[in-house]
C-alpha positions as CSV (number, residue, x, y, z in Angstrom):
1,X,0.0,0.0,0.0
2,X,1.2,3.6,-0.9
3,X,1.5,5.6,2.1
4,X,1.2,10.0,2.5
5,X,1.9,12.0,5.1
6,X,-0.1,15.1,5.8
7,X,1.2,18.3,7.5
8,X,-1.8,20.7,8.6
9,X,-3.5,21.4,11.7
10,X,-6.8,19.8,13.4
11,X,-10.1,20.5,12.8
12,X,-12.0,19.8,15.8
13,X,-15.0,19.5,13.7
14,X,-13.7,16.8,11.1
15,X,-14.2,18.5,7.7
16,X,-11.1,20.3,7.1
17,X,-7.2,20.0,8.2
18,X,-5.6,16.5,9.0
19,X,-8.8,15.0,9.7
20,X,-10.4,15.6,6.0
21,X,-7.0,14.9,4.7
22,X,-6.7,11.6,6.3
23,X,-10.3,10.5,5.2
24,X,-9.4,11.7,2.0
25,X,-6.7,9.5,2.0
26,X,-7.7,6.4,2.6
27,X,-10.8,6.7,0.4
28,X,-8.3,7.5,-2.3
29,X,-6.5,4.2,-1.6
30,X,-3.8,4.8,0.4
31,X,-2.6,5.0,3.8
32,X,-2.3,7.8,5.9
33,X,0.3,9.4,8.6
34,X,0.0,12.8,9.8
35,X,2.2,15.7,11.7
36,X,0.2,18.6,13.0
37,X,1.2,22.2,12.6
38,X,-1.9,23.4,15.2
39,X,-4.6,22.4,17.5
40,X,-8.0,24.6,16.6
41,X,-11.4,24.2,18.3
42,X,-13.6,25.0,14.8
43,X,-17.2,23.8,13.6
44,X,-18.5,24.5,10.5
45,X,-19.7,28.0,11.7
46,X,-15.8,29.0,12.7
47,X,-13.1,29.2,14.5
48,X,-13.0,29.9,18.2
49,X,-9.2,28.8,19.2
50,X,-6.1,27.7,17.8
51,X,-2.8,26.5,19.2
52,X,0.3,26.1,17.2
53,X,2.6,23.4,17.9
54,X,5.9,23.9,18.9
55,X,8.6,23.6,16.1
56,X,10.1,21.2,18.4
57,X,7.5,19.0,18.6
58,X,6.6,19.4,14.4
59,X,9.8,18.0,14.2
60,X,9.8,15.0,16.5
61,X,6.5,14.3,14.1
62,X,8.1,14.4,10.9
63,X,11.5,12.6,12.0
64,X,9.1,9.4,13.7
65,X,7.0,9.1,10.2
66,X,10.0,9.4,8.2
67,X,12.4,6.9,10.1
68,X,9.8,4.4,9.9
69,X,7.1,4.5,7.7
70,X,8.5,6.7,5.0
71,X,5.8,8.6,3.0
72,X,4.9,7.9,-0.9
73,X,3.9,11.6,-0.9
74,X,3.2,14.7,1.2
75,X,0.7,17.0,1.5
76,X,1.1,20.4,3.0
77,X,-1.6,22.4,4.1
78,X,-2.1,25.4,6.9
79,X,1.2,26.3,8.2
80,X,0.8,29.9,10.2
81,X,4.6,30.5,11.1
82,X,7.5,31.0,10.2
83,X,9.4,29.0,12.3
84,X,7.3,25.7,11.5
85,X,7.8,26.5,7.6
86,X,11.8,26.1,8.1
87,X,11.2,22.9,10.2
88,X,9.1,21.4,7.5
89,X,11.6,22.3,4.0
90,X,14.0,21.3,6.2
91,X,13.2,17.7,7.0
92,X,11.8,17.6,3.2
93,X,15.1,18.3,2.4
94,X,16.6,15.7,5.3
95,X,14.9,13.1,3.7
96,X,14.4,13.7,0.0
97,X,10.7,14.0,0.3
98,X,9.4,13.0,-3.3
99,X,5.6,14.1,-4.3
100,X,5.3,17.5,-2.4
101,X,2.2,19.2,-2.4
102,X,1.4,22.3,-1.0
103,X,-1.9,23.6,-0.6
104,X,-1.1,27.4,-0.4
105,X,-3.2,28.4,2.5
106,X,-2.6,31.7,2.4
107,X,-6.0,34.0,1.6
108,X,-9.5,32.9,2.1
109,X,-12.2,32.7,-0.5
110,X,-13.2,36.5,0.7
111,X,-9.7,37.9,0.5
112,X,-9.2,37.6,4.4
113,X,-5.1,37.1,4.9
114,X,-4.7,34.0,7.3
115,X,-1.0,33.9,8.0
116,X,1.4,36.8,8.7
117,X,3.6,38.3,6.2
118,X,7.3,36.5,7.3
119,X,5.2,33.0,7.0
120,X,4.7,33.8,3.6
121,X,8.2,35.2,2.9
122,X,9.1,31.7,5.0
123,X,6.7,30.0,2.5
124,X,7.9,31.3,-1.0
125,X,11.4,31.0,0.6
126,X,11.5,27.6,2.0
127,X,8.4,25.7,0.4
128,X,7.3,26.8,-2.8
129,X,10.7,25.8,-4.6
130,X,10.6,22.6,-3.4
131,X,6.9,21.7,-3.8
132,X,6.1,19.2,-7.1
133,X,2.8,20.7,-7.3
134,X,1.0,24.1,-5.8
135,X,-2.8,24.8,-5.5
136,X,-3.6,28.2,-4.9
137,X,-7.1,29.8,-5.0
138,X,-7.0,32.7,-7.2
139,X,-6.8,35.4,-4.0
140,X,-4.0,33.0,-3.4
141,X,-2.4,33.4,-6.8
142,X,-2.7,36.8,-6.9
143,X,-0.2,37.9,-4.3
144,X,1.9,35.0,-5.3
145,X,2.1,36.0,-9.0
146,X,1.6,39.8,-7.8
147,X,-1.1,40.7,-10.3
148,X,-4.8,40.7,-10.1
149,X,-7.0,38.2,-11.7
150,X,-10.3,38.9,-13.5
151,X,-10.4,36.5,-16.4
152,X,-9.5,32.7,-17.4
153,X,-6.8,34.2,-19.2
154,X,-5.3,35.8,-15.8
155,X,-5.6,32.4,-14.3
156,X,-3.4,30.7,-17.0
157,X,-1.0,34.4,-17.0
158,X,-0.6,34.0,-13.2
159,X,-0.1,30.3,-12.9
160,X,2.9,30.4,-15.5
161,X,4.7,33.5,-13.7
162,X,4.2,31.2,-10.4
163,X,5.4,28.4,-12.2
164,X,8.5,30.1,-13.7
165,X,9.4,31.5,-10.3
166,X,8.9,28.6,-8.2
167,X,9.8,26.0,-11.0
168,X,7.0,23.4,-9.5
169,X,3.7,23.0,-10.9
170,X,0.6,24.9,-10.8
171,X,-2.9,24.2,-10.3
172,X,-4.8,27.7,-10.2
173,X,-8.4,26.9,-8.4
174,X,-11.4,28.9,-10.4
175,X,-14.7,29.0,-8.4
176,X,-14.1,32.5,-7.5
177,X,-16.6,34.5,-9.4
178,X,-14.4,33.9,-12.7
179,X,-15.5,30.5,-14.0
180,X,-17.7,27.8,-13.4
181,X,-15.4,25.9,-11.2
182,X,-12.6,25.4,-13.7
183,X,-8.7,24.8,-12.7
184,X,-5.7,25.2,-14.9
185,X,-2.7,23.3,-14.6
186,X,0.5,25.1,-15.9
187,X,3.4,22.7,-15.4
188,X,6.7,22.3,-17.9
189,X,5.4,25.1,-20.6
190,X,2.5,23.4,-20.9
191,X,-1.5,24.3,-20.1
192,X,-4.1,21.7,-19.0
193,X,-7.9,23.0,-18.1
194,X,-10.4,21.3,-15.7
195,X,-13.5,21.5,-16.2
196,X,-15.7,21.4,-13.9
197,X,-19.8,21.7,-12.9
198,X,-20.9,23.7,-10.3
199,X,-22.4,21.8,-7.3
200,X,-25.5,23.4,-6.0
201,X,-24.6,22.5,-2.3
202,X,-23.1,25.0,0.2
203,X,-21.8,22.7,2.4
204,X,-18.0,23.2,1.1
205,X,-16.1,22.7,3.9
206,X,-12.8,21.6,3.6
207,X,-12.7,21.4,-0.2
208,X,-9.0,22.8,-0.9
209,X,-8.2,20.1,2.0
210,X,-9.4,17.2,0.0
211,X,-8.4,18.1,-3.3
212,X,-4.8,18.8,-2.1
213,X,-4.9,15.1,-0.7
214,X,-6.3,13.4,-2.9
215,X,-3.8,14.6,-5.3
216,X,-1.4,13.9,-3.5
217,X,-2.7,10.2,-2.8
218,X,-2.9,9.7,-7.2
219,X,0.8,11.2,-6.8
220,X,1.9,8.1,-4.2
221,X,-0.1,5.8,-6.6
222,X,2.4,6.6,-9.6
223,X,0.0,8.7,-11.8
224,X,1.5,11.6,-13.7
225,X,0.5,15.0,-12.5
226,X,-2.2,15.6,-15.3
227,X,-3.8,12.3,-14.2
228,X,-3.3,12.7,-10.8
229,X,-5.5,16.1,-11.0
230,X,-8.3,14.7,-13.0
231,X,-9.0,11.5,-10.6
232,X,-9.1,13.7,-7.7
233,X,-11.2,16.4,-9.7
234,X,-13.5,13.5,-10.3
235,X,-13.6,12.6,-6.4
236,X,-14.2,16.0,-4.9
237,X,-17.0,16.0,-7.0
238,X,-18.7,12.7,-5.7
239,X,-17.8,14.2,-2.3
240,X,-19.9,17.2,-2.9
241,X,-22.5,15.8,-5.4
242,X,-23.4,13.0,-2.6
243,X,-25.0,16.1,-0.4
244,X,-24.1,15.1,3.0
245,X,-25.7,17.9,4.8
246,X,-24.3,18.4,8.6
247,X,-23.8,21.3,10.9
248,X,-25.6,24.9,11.4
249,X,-23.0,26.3,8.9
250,X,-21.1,25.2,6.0
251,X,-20.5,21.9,6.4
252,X,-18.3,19.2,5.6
253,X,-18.3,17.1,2.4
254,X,-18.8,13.0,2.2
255,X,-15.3,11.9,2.2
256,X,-16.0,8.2,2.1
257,X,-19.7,8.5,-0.4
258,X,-17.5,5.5,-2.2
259,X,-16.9,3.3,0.3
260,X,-19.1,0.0,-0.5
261,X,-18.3,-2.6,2.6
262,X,-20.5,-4.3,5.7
263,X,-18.4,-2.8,7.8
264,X,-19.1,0.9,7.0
265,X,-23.3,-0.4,6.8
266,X,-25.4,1.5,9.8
């Protein structure tokens, strides 16, 4: 069995962080190992606490997955600090991490900055270069590619100038008021699109989460990037199109709609 490692913090609430990843995961066929940037107390109405973990402790983490069960691929998601950034590209580095993908968690869908501006410095520093893949939202890839986005043709603008910098992959998320839910891929001079229909359910929670992993998962399962994209395309869509509907706020998706066994029968 392929195995990935997640590094993101705890969602209290299960749709998001290391716990969507981890379902994500294993319904994607592999298994799963996690270090954890952050404890937060969070439903699917918000976030009323977080605590980071101690770069000490993020470390202890990533040297007990990687001395013993060593990953297929990585997935990086939230990572609010500076400090835990370094700890991370360093062990990547350490161990010559393959499959690295970084869900850039930097902006939220309403523009709202989530981490400080030396954790991004730390992230295009540190991260970004090393990273096989990136997926930034388009608030995301504006202040990485430093130009705004109003058009498809932004998208694809923006994801090559990332690309170019970064010299990793690209997936530029639509969904943002400029398409229906389309991605583009720019990776090695070359443009894929992802289309995509737009589910009519609100409960979104953790989407960048899953999609990041299950990526990530295809990665660890030796499919090439293009592919790798498209199959977990496809499974973010079952998620959402199964209309799991939980919570008083936007909630979570059905990570495991495809799992057919006794076991998982209520």
């Amino acid at each position: 069995m392929k195995t990935v490692l997640t590094i993101a913090g705890s969602d209290s609430s299960g749709g998001a962080g290391i716990q969507a990843d981890i379902k994500t995961i294993m319904a994607n066929g592999c298994y799963a190992m996690s270090a954890i940037t952050a404890l937060t107390a969070q439903n699917t109405m918000g976030v009323t606490g977080i605590q980071e973990t101690s770069s000490d402790m993020l470390s202890l983490q990533l040297d007990a997955v990687f001395t013993d069960i060593r990953p297929d691929a990585i997935k990086i998601g939230m990572v609010a600090s500076e400090k835990l950034i370094r700890v991370i590209a360093d062990k990547i580095k350490k161990y010559q991490a393959e499959h690295v993908v970084v869900d850039t968690v930097m902006v939220s869908t309403s523009g709202h900055r989530l981490i400080d501006e030396d954790a991004i410095g730390a992230l295009k520093e540190c991260l970004l270069p090393i990273a096989e893949v990136i997926t930034p939202n388009i608030p995301e890839a504006e202040v990485l590619a430093e130009m705004t986005i109003r058009d498809e043709q932004d998208m694809v603008r923006a994801a090559e100038k990332i690309s170019k910098v970064y010299g990793c992959a690209v997936l530029c998320k639509g969904g943002h008021s400029i398409n229906d839910a389309n991605d583009v891929l720019y990776s090695d001079g070359k443009v894929n699109w992802y289309y995509g229909k737009r589910i009519d359910n609100p409960n979104t929670h953790g989407t960048g989460c899953t999609l990041s992993s299950a990526i990530a998962s295809n990665l660890a399962k030796g499919y090439k990037i293009d592919e790798a994209i498209r199959n977990a395309k496809d499974y973010i869509s079952g998620a959402l199109a199964d209309g799991m509907d939980l919570g008083h706020g936007s909630g979570p998706m059905n990570h495991g709609f495809d799992l057919k066994s006794r076991f998982a029968e209520s």
